[in-house]
Rosetta silent file (secondary structure, phi, psi, omega in degrees, C-alpha in Angstrom):
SEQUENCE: XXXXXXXXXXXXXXXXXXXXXXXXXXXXXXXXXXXXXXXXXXXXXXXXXXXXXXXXXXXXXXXXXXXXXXXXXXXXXXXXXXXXXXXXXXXXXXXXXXXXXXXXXXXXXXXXXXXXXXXXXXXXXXXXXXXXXXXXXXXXXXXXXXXXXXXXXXXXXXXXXXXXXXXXXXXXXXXXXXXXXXXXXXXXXXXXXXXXXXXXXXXXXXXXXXXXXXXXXXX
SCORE:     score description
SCORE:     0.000 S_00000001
   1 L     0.000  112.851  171.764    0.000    0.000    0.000 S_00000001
   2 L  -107.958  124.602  175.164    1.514    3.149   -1.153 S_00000001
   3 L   -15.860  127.164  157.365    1.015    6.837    0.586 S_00000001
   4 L  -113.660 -169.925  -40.339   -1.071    9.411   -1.917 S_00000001
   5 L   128.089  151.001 -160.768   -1.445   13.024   -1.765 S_00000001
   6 L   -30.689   47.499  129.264   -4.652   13.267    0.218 S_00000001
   7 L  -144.367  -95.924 -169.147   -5.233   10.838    1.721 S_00000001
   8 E  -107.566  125.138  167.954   -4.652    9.096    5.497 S_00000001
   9 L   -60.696  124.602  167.107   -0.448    9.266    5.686 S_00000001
  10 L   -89.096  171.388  169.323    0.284    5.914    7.105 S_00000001
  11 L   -68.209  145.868 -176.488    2.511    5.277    9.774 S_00000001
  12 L   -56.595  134.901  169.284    6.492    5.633    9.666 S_00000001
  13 L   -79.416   92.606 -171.033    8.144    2.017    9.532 S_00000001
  14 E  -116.504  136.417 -170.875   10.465    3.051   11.960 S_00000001
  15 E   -85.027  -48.407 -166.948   12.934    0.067   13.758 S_00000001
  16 E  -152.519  141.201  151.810   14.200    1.841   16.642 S_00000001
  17 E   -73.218  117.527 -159.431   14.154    5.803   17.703 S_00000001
  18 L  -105.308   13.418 -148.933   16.991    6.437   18.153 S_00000001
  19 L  -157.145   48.044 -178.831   16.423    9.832   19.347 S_00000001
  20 L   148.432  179.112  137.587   13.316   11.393   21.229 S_00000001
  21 L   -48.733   98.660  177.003   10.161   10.137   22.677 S_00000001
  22 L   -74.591  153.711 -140.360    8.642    7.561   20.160 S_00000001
  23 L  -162.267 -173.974  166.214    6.092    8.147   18.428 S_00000001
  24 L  -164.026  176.578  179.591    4.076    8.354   15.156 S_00000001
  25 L   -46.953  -71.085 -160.951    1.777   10.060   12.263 S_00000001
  26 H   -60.597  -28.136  167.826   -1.610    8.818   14.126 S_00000001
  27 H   -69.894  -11.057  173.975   -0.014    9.745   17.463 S_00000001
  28 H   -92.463   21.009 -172.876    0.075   13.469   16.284 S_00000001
  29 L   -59.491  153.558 -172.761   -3.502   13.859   15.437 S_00000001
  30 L    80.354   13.229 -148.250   -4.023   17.715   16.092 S_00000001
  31 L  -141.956  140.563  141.753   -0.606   18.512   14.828 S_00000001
  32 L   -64.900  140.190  162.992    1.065   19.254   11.470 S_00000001
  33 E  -130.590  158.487  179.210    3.749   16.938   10.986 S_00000001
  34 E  -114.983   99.500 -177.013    6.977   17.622    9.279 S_00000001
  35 E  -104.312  141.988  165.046    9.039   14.414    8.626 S_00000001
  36 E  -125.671  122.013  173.180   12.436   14.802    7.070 S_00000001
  37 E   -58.312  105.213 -155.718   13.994   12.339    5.502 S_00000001
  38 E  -151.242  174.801  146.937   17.672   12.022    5.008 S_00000001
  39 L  -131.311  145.515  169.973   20.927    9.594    5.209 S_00000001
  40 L   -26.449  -42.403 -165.039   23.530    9.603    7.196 S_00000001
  41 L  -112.566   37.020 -179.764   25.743    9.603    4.344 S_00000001
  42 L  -110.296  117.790 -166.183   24.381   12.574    2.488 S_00000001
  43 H   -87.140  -29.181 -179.300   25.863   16.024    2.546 S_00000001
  44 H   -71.834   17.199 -164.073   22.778   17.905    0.865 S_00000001
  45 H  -121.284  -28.186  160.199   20.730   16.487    3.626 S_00000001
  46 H  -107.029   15.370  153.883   23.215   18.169    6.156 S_00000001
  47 H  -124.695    5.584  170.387   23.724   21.366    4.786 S_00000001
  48 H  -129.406  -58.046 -179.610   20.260   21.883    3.424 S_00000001
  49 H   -65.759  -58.793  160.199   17.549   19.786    4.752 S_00000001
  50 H   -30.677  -63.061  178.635   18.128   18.888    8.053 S_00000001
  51 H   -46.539  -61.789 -150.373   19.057   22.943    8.719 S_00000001
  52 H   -72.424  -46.249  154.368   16.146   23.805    7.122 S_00000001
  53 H   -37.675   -9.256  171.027   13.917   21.215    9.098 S_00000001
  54 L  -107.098   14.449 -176.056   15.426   22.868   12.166 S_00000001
  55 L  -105.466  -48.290 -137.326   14.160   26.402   11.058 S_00000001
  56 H  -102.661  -11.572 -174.749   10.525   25.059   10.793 S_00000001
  57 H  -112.589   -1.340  151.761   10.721   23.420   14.149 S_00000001
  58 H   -60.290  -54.980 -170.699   12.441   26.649   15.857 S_00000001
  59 H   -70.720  -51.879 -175.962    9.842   28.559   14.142 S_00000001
  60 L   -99.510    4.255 -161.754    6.687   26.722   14.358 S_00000001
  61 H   -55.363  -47.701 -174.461    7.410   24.292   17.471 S_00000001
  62 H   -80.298    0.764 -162.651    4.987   26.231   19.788 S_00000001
  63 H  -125.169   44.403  136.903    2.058   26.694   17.143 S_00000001
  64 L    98.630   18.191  145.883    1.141   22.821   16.744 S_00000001
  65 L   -77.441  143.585 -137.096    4.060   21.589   14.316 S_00000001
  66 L  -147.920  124.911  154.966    5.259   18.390   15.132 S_00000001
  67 E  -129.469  115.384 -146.619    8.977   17.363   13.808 S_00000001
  68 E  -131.438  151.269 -167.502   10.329   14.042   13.193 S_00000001
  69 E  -140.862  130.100  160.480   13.395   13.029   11.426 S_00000001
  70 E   -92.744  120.075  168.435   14.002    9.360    9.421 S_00000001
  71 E   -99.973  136.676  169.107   17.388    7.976    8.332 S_00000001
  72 L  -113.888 -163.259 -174.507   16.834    5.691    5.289 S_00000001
  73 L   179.800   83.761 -179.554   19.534    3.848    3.218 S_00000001
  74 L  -116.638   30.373 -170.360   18.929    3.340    0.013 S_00000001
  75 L   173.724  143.235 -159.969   22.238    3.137   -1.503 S_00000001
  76 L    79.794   10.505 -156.478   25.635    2.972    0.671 S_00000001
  77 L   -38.892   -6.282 -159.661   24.392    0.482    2.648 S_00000001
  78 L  -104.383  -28.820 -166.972   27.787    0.049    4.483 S_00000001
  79 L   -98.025  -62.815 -161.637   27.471    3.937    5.265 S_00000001
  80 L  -109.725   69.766 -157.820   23.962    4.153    6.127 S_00000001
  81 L  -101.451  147.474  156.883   23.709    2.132    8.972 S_00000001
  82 H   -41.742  -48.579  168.030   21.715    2.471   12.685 S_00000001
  83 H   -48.990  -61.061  165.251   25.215    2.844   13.505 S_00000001
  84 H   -65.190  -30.010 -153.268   26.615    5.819   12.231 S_00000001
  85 H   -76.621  -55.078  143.555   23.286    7.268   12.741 S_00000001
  86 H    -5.474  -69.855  175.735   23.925    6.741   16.337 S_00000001
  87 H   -59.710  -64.990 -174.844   27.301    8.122   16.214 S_00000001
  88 H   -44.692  -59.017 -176.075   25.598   11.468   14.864 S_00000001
  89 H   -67.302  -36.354  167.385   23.032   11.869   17.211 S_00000001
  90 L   -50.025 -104.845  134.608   25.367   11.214   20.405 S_00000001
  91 L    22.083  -44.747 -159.190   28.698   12.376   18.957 S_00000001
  92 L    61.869   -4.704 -179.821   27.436   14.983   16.593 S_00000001
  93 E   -77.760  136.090  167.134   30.441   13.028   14.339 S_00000001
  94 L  -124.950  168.424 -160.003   29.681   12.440   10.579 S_00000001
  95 L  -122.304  120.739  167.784   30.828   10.070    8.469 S_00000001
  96 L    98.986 -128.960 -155.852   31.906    9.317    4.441 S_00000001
  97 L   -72.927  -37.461  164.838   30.837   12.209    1.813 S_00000001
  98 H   -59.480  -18.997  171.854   29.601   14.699    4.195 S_00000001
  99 H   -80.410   -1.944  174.919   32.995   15.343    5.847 S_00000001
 100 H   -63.872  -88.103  174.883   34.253   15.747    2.417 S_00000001
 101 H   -23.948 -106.366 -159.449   31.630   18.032    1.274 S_00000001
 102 H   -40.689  -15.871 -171.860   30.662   19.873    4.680 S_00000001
 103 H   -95.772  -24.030 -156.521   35.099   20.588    5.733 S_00000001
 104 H   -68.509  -16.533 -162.020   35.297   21.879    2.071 S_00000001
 105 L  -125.176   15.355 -179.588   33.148   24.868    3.572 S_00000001
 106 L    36.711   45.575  179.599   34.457   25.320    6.968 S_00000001
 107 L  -133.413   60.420  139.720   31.007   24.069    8.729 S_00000001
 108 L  -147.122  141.885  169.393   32.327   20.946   10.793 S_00000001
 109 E   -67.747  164.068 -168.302   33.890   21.375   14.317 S_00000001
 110 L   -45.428  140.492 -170.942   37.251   19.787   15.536 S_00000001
 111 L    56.273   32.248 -173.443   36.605   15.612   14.797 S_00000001
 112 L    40.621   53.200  155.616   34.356   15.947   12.124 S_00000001
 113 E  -127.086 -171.319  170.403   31.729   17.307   13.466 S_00000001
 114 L   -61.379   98.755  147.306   28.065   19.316   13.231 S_00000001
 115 L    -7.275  -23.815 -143.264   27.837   22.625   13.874 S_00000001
 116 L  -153.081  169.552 -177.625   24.436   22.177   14.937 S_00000001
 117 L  -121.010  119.580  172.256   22.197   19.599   17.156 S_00000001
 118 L   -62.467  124.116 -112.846   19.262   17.854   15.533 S_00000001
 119 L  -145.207  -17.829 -165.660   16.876   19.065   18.091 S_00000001
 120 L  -119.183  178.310 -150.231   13.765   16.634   17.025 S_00000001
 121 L   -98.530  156.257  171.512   13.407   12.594   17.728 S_00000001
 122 E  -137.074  143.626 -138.379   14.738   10.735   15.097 S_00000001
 123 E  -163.777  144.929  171.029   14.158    6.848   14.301 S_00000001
 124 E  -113.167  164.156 -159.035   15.726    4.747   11.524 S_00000001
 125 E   -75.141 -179.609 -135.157   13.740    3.347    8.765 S_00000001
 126 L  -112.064  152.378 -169.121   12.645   -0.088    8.799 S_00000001
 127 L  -133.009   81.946  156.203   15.987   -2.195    5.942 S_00000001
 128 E   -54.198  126.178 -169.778   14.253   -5.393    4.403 S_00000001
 129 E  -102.429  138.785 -173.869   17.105   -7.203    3.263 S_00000001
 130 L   -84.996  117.067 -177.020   15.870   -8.084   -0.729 S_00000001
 131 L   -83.759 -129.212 -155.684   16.039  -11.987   -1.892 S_00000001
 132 L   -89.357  135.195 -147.332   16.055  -13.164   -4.994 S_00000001
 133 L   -87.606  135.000 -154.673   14.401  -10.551   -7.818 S_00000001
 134 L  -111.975  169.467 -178.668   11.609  -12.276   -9.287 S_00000001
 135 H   -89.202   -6.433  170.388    9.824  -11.318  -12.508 S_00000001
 136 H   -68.299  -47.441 -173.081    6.652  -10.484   -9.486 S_00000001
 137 H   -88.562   -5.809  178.731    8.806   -8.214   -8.108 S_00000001
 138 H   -71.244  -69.789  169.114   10.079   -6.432  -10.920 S_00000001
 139 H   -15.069  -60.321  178.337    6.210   -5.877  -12.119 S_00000001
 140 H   -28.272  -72.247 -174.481    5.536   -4.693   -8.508 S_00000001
 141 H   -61.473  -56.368  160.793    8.152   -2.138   -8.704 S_00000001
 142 H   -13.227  -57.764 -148.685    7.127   -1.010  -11.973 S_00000001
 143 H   -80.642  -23.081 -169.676    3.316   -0.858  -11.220 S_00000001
 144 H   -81.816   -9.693 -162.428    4.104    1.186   -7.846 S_00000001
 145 H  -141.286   -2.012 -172.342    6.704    3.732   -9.296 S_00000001
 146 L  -149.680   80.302 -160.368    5.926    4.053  -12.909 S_00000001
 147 L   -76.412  -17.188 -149.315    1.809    4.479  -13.225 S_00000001
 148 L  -115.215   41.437 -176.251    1.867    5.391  -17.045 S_00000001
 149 L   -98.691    5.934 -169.898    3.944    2.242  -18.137 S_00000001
 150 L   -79.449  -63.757 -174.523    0.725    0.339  -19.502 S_00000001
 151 L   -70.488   -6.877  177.215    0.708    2.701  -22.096 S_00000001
 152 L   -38.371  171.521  168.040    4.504    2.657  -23.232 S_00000001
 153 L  -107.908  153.846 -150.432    5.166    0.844  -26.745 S_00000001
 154 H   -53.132  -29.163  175.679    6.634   -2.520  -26.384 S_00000001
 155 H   -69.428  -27.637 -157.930   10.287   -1.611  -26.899 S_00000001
 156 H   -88.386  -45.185  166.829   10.038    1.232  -24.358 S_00000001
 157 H    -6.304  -84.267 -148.260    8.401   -1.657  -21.929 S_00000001
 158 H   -74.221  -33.590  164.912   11.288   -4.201  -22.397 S_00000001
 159 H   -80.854  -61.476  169.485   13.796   -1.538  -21.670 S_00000001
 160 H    -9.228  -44.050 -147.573   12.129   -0.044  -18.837 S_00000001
 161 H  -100.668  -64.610  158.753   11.671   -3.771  -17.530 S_00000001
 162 H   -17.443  -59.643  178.403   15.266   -4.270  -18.505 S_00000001
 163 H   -70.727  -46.077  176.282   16.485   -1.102  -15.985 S_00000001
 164 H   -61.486  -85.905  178.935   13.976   -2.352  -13.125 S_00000001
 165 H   -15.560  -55.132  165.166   15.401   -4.845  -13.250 S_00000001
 166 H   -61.317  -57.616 -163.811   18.902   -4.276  -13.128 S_00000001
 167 H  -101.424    2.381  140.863   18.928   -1.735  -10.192 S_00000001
 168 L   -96.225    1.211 -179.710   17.058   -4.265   -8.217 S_00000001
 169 L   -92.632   -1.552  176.153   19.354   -6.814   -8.378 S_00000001
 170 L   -69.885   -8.193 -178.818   21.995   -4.107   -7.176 S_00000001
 171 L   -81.366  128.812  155.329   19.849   -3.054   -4.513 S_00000001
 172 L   -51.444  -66.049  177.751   20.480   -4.652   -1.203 S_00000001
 173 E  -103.719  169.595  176.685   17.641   -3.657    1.385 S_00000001
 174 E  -110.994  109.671 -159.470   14.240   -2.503    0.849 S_00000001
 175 L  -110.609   89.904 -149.955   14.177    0.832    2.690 S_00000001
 176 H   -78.590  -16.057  166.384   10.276    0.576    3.618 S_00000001
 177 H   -74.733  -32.939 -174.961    9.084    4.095    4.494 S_00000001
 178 H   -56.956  -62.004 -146.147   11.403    5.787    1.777 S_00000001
 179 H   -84.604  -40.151  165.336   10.024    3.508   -0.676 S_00000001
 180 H   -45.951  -28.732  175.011    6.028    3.397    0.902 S_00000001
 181 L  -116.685   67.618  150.396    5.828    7.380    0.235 S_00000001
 182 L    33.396   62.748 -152.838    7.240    7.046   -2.995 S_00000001
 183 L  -116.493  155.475 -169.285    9.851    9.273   -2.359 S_00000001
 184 L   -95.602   36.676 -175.153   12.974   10.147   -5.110 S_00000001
 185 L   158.940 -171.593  161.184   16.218   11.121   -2.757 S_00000001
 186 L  -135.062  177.322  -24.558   17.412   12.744    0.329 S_00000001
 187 L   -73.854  175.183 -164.242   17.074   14.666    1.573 S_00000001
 188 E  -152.626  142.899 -174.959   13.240   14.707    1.072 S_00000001
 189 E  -111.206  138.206 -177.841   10.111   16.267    3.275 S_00000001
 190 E  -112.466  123.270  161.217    6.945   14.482    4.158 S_00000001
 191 E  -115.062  109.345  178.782    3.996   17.002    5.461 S_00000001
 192 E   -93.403  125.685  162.965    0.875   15.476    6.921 S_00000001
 193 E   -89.960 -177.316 -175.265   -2.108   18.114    8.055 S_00000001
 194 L   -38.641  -42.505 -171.954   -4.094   18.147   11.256 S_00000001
 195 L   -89.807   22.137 -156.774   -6.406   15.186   10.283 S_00000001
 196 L    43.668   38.839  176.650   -3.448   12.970    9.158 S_00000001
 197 E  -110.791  169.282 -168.044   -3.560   13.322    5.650 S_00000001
 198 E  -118.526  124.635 -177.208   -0.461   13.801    3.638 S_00000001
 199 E   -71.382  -61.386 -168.742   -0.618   16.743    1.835 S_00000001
 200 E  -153.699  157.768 -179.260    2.719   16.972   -0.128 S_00000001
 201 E  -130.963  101.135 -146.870    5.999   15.311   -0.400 S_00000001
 202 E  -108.269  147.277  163.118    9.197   17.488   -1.313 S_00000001
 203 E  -136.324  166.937 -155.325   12.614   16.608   -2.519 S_00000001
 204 L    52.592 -155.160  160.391   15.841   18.362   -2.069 S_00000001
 205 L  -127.615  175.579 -141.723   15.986   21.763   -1.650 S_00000001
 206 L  -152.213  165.681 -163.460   12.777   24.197   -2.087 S_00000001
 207 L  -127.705   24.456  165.052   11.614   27.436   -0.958 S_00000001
 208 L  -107.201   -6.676  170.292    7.784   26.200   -0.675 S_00000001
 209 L   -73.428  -16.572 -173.164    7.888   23.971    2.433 S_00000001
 210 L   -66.892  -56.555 -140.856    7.817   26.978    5.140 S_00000001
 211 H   -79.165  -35.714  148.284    4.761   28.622    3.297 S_00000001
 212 H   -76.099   32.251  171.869    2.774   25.275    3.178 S_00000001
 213 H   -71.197  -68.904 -165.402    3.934   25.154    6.571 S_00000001
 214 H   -58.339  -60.883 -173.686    2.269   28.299    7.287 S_00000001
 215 H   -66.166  -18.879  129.135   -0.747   27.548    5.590 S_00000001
 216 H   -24.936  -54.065 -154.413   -1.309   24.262    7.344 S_00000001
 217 H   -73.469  -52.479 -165.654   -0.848   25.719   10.775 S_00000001
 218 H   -62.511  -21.554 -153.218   -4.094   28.478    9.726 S_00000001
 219 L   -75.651    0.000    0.000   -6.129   25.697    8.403 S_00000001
């Protein structure tokens, strides 16, 4: 069952919080939620998303905003472990391509770490480890991530089918909330309104989540 645009957000597959009080979409009824999505081993997710998720939950914390943070893994798999995630949230220490990325720009303190504190509970996503890729599951993946492939022409099919293929058998895990709200990177935003419905789902970065933020909050 995959998340739509308005209607009931299901709940995050989350293994362990590793962060915060736990919690979930249906436990926030009354609440805007903000979820932001990221890995560990992502630098645009720690110099843009994460900061910016820590603007909207500075800003809006007292007026019935709710902000929760997911580590996924959908690539790196060696990188974007419960472990390291760990390390960050204790430690503040990061790990692989953000200390590249984040020292190139003089924003990590002495032992490679964050400027900054992630301030909201954070939980890592639920890792399926993937067996063997079946011609069920290729379909699957297809029917769930590509709606207009019915109509393709036969050639564009068998390559399409061809591609699916391929970058599932390279995939390791199943990363099940990333992949239940259909979502295409990190770092990436999930916003649910007041009644638990999921409004919109953003990736990278975007100058329209404070302002449906806002308008959430009035409704």
């Amino acid at each position: 069952m995959h998340a739509r645009i308005g209607n009931k957000a299901p709940d995050l597959s989350v293994s362990e919080w590793v962060q915060g009080r736990p919690t979930n979409i249906n436990n926030e009824s009354g609440n805007v939620v903000l979820v932001e999505v990221f890995q560990v081993n992502c630098p645009g997710c720690f110099t843009h998303g994460i900061p910016q998720a820590i603007d909207m939950y500075r800003k809006y914390r007292d007026s019935d905003l709710r902000v929760l943070g997911v580590a996924t893994a959908f690539e790196d798999y060696d990188k974007n472990t419960i472990e390291n995630l760990r390390l960050l949230l204790t430690t503040g220490e990061l790990i692989g391509e953000p200390v590249r990325v984040l020292g190139q720009y003089g924003q990590l303190l002495p032992g490679n770490k964050l400027s900054y504190k992630i301030p909201f509970p954070v939980g890592m996503d639920v890792l399926l480890k993937i067996g063997p890729v079946t011609r069920e599951k290729i379909i699957d993946f297809i029917e769930a991530n590509i709606p207009e492939f019915r109509s393709y022409l036969e050639k564009d099919k068998q390559s399409t089918y061809s591609q699916v293929q391929q970058y599932l058998q390279q995939k390791q895990f199943s990363a099940k909330t990333f992949e239940e709200y259909g979502l295409r990177g990190t770092p990436s935003a999930i916003l649910v309104d007041k009644k638990g419905i999921l409004r919109q789902t953003f990736f990278g970065s975007n100058g329209f989540l404070e302002s449906s933020i806002k308008q959430l909050l009035s409704d």
